[in-house]
N, C-alpha and C positions, 0 to 999 in steps of 0.2 A: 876674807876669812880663810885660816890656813883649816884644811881636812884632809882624814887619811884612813885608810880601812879597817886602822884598826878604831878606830874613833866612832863609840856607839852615838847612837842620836834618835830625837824623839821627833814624829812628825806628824804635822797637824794641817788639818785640811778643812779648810773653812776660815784664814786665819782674820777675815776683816768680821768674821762676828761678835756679838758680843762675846760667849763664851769661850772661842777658838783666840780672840786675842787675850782674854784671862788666864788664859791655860797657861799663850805664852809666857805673860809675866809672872807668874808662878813658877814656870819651869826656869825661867835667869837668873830666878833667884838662889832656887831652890836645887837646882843641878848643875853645877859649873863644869861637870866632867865630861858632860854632853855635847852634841851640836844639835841645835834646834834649825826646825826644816820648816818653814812655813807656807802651804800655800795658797792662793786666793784669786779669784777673779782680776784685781786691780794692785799693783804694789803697795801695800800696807804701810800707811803713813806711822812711824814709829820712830817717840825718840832717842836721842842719842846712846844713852845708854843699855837700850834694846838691838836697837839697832847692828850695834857691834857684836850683838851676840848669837842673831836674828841671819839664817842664811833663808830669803828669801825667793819664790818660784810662782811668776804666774800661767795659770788653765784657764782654756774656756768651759773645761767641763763637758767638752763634746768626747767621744768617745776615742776619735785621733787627737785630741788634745790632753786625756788623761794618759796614753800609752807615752805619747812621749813625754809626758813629764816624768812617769817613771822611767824613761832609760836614763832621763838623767838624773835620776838618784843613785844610777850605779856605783858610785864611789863608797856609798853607806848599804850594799849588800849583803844581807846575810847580818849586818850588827844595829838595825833598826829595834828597839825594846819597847817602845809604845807610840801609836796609832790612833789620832783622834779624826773620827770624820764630821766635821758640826757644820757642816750645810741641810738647807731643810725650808720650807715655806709654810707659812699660815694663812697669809691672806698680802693681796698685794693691790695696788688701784682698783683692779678692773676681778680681783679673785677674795670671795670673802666666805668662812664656813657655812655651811647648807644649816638651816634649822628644818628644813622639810624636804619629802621628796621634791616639791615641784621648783625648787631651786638649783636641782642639779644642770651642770651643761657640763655636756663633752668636752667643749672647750679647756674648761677650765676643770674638770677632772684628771685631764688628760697631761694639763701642764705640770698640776699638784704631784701626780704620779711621778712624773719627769725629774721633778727635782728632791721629790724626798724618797723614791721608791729606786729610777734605775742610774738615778747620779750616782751616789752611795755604795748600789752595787756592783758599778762597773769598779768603783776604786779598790772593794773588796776582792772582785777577780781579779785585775791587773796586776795588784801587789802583789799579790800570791809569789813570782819567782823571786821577789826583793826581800821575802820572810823567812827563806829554807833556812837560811843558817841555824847557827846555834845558839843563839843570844834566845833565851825568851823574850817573846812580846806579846802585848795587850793591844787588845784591836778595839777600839771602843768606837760604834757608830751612835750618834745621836737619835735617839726612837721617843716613843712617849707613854703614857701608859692610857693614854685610849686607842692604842693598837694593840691592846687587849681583846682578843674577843671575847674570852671568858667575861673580863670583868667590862663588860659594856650593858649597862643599863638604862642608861639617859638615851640613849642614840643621837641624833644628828651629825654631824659634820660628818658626812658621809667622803668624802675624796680625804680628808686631813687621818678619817680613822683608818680607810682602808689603804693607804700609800703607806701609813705606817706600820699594820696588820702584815701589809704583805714584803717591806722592810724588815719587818722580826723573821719572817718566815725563808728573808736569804738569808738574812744572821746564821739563822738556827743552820738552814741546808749546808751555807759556805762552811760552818764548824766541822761538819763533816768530811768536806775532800779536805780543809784544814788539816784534820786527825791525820791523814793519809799523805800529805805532801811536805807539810809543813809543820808538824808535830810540838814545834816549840812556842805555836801562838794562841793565845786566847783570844777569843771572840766575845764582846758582850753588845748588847743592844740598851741604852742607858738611857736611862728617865730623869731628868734634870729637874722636875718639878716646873713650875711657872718659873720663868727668869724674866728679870728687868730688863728688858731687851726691845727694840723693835717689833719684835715678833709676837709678843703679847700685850704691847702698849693696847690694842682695842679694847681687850678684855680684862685689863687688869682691877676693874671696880668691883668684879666678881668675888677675885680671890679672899680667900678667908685671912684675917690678919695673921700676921708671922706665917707665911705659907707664901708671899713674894719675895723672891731670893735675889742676891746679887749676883752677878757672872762672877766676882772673884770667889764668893761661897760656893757656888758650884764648881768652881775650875778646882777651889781648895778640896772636893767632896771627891770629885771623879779622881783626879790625880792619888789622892790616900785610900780610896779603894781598889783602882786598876794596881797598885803598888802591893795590895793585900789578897789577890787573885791569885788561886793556883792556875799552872798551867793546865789543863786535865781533858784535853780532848772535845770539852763541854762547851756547850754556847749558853750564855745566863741573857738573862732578863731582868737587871737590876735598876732601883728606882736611886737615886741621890741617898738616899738614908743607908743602902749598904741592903735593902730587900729586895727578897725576889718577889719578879711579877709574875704572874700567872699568864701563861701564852694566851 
């Protein structure tokens, strides 16, 4: 793939999830003028006609593996306009949400943390000098809305709430040296609703009908709203529907 700096482009981080590879095929469709920047743990099986349009980057997501993945975004500098982060964990073999306290472990607290708390915000800090320019952009990191504390009434799942609780709480901070460094990007913390994904397959017998979503309805929901975002200094807490959530 030919690129060049003046050539804006959209990048997504998370790209083998469900929603992170929804986004993409939305965005090939739907933005030809771009380069889409994908990245992921493992080369993202994609075909052919993605493929070609799909400049792919794999991280292991450790903290010298996100820096250098950003220097090599240096070519797209300063003209990146939107920012998807959709990594994130629910429950894995051996990690499943707390219904009480005496279900907690350190262990697996600590991993929850790891990957939905300071994976996300290392990618938040690093980018920072790849955002100065002048292109507005949207930074959207995947969050949930039981990292509400206000609105948390049920309780349980104690590590899934509070990874994400304290996930809004970099949003919120990073919007601030944002305001000061980087003036032209928006930050939001995005609530997808339940998606058909992996990730909620356990839980999905819960859900209320018409309230399980598809990852191309979300990817379609995120993308037309980060599109309808002022840029303003602000960090939002918005749900799929285009509402705010209360911190």
């Amino acid at each position: 793939m030919s690129t060049t700096q003046q050539r804006q482009a959209n990048l997504i981080i998370g790209a083998g999830s469900g929603i992170g590879g929804a986004v993409i095929k939305r965005l090939v469709d739907d933005q030809p003028d771009a380069d889409i920047l994908a990245v992921s743990r493992h080369p993202p099986m994609l075909p052919d006609e993605l493929a070609q349009r799909v400049q792919t980057f794999t991280c292991d997501y450790s903290e010298a593996g996100i820096k250098d993945l950003v220097q090599q975004l240096t070519p797209w500098y300063g003209q990146i306009r939107l920012v998807v982060i959709s990594t994130g964990v629910l429950h894995t073999d051996t990690i499943r949400p707390e219904k009480r306290a005496e279900d907690l472990s350190m262990s697996s607290m600590l991993e929850v943390l790891r990957i939905n708390t300071v994976i996300p915000s290392l990618w938040l800090m690093t980018l920072l000098p790849a955002l100065g320019g002048s292109t507005p952009c949207r930074m959207l990191t995947l969050s949930a809305r039981v990292g509400s504390i206000s609105d948390n009434h049920k309780g349980g799942w104690y590590s899934y709430r509070a990874s994400k609780a304290a996930l809004n709480m970099v949003v919120k901070t990073a919007a601030i040296e944002y305001a000061r460094r980087a003036p032209n990007v928006k930050l939001v913390a995005f609530h997808p609703g339940t998606v058909d994904t992996a990730l909620s397959k356990p839980f999905q017998r819960n859900v209320p009908e018409g309230k399980l979503f598809s990852a191309d309805f979300v990817a379609e929901r995120l993308l037309t709203i980060s599109s309808d975002l002022p840029v303003d200094g602000d960090a939002s807490y918005l749900d799929w529907a285009a509402e705010t959530i209360s911190w």
